[in-house]
GUZAVO-737072 format. One record per atom (N, C-alpha, C): z, y, x. Coordinates in steps of 0.1 Angstrom, whole numbers, padded with zeros to 4 digits, always signed. Last residue first. Example, Ala and Ser with C-alpha at 12.3 -4.5 7.8 and 13.67 -1.06 7.14 Angstrom:
<pts>
+0071-0022+0128;+0071-0011+0137;+0079+0000+0129;+0078-0057+0132;+0078-0045+0123;+0078-0033+0132;
</pts>
This chain:
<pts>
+0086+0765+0082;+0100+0765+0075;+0111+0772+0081;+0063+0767+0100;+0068+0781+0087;+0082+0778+0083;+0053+0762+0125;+0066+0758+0117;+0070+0774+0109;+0031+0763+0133;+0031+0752+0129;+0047+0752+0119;+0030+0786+0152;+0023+0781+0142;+0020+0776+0132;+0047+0786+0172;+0042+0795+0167;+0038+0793+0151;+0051+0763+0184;+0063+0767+0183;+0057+0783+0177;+0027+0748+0181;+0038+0738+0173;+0044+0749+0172;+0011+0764+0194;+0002+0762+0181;+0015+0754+0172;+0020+0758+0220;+0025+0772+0212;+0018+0773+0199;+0015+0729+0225;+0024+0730+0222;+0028+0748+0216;-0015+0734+0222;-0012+0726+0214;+0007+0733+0212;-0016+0750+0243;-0024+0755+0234;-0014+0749+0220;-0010+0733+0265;-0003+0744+0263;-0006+0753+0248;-0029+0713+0265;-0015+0707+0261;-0006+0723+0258;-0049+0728+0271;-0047+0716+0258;-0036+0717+0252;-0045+0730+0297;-0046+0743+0286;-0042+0735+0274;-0045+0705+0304;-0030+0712+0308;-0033+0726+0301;-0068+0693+0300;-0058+0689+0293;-0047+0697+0295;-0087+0715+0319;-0089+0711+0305;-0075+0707+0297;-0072+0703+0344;-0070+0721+0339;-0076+0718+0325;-0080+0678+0347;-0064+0681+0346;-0066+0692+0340;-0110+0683+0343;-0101+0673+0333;-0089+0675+0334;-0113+0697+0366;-0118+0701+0358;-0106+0693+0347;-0100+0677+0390;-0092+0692+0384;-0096+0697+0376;-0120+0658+0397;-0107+0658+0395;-0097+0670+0382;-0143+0675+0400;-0141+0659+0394;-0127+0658+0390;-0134+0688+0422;-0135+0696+0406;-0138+0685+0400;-0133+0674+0447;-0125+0675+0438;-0123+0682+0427;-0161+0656+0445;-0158+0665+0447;-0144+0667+0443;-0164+0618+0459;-0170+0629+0444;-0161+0645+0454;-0166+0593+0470;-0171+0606+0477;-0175+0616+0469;-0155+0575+0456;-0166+0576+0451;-0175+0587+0460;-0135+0575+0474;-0139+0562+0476;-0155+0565+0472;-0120+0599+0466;-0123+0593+0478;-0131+0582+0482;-0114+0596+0440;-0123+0611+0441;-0126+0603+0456;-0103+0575+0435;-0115+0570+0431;-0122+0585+0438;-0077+0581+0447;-0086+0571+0450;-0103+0572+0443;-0071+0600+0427;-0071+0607+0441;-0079+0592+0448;-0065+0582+0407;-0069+0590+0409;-0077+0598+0414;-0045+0566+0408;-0057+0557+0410;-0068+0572+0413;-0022+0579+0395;-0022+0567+0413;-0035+0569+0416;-0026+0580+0371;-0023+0594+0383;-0021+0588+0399;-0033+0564+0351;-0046+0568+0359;-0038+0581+0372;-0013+0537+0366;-0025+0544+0361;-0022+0555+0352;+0003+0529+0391;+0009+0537+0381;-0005+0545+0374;+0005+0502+0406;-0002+0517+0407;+0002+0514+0391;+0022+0480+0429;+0016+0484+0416;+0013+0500+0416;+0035+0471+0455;+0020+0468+0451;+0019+0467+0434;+0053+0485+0460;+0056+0475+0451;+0043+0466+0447;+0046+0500+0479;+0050+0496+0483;+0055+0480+0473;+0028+0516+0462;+0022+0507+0475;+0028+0498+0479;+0045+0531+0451;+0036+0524+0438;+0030+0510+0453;+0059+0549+0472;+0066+0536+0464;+0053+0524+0455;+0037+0561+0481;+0041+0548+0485;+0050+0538+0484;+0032+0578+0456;+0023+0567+0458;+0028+0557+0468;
</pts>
């Protein structure tokens, strides 16, 4: 992040992030719910390719 500061650009949405949980005064399961959702996803998804998906 203090490179992105430094250049005065953010790197959306993983910059902006951790700002909005602070600014909006939310919780951080605001946060983490949606990472831990997508990061099963994405695990799901990728042994559904190396399992599943390739009969040939």
């Amino acid at each position: 992040m203090l490179a992105t500061y430094a250049t005065d650009t953010l790197r959306l949405p993983a910059d902006i992030n951790p700002i909005i949980v602070v600014l909006n005064d939310q919780s951080w399961g605001f946060l983490l719910v949606p990472m831990a959702l997508g990061g099963v996803l994405l695990a799901l998804c990728g042994l559904l390719w190396q399992y599943g998906l390739r009969w040939t």
